[in-house]
ZAMAR-651715 format. One line per field, with one value per residue: x, y, z of N, C-alpha, C, O in turn. Coordinates in steps of 0.2 Angstrom, whole numbers. Example, Ala and Ser with C-alpha at 12.3 -4.5 7.8 and 13.67 -1.06 7.14 Angstrom:
<pts>
nc1	66,64
nc2	-28,-11
nc3	39,35
cac1	62,68
cac2	-22,-5
cac3	39,36
cc1	66,64
cc2	-16,0
cc3	39,39
oc1	71,67
oc2	-17,6
oc3	42,40
</pts>
This chain:
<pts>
nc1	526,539,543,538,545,557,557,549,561,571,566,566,580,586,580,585,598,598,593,605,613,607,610,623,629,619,629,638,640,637,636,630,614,613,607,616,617,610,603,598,604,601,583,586,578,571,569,559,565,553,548,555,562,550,548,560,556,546,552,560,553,545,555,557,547,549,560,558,546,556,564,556,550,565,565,553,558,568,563,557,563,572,561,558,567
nc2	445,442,451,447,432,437,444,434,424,433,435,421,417,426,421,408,412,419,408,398,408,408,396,394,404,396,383,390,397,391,390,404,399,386,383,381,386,383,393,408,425,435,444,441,437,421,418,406,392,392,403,411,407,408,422,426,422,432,443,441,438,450,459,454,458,473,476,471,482,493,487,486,500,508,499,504,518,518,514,523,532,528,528,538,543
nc3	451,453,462,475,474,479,489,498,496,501,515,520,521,529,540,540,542,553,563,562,568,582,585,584,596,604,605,607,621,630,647,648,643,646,659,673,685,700,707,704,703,716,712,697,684,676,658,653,640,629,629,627,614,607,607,601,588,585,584,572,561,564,559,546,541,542,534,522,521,519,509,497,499,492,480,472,473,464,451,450,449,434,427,422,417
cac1	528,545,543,535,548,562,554,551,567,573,562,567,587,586,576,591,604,596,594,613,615,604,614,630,627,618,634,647,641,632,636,622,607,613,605,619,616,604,602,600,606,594,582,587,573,575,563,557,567,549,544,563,564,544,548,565,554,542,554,564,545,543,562,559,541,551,564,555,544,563,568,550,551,568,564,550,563,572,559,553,571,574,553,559,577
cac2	438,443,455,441,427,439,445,427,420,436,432,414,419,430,416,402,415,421,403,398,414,406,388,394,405,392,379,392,400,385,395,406,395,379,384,377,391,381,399,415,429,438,448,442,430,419,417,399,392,391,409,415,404,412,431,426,421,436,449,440,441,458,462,453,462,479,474,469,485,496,484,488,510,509,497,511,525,515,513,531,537,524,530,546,545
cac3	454,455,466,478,477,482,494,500,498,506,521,522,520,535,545,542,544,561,564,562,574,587,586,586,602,610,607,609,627,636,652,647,641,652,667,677,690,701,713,700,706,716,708,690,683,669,654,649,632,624,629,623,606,605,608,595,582,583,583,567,561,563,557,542,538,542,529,518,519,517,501,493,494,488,473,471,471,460,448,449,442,430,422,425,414
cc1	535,547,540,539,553,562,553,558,570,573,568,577,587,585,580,597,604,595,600,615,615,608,620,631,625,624,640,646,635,631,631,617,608,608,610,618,611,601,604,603,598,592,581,582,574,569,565,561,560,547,551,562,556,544,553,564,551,546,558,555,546,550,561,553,546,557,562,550,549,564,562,549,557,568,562,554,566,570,556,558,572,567,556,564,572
cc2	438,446,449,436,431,441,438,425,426,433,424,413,422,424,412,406,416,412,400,401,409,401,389,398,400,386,382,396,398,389,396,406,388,378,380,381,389,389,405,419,433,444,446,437,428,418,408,399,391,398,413,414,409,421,432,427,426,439,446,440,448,460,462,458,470,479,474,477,492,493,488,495,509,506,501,517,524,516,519,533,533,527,536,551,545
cc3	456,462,475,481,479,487,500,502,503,513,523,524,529,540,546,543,554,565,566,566,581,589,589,593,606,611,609,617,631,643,653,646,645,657,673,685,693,706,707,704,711,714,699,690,675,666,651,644,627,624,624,616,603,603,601,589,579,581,577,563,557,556,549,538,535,535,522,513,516,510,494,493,492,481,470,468,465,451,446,443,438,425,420,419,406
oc1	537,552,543,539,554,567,556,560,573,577,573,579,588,590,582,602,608,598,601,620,620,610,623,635,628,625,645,651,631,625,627,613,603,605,607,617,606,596,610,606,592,595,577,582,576,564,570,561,560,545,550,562,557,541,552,567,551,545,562,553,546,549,563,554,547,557,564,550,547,564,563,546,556,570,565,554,566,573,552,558,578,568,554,564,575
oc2	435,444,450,434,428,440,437,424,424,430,424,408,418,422,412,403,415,412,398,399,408,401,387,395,398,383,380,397,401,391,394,411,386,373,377,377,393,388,406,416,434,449,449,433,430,418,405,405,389,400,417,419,412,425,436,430,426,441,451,446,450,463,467,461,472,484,477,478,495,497,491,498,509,510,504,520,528,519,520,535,535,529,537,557,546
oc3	461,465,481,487,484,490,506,508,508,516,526,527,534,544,552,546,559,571,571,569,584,595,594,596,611,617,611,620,634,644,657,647,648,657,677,689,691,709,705,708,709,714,695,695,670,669,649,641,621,619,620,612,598,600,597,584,572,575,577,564,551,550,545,533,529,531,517,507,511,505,489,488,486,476,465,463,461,447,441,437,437,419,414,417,401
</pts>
């Protein structure tokens, strides 16, 4: 069970840290999320903020999976040499 909530709260840590990322970026470089730029450049296209904050979410997601899968073989390894001693 331990192994579970750390895991969790891991997760949910990352989630509000990356979240905090997101806010402070979006008040500190309005510029670039504004859309003040009623003429892109041409060529550049811009992504919806539901499709951005969607794609944001998944790849914090995944990261947090991949993390999570890292934390649990080394606990492993950990766990091998500690049986081991």
């Amino acid at each position: 069970m331990g192994g579970l909530l750390n895991a969790t709260l891991g997760n949910l840590t990352e989630l509000i840290i990356h979240s905090l990322g997101l806010v402070f970026s979006l008040k500190t470089h309005r510029e670039f999320f504004g859309g003040d730029d009623p003429h892109p450049d041409a060529g550049e296209s811009m992504l919806p903020a539901p499709v951005a904050l969607g794609t944001a979410a998944c790849l914090t997601v995944k990261g947090s999976e991949r993390l999570e899968t890292i934390c649990r073989s080394r606990e492993q390894i950990w766990i091998d040499d500690v049986s081991s001693s």
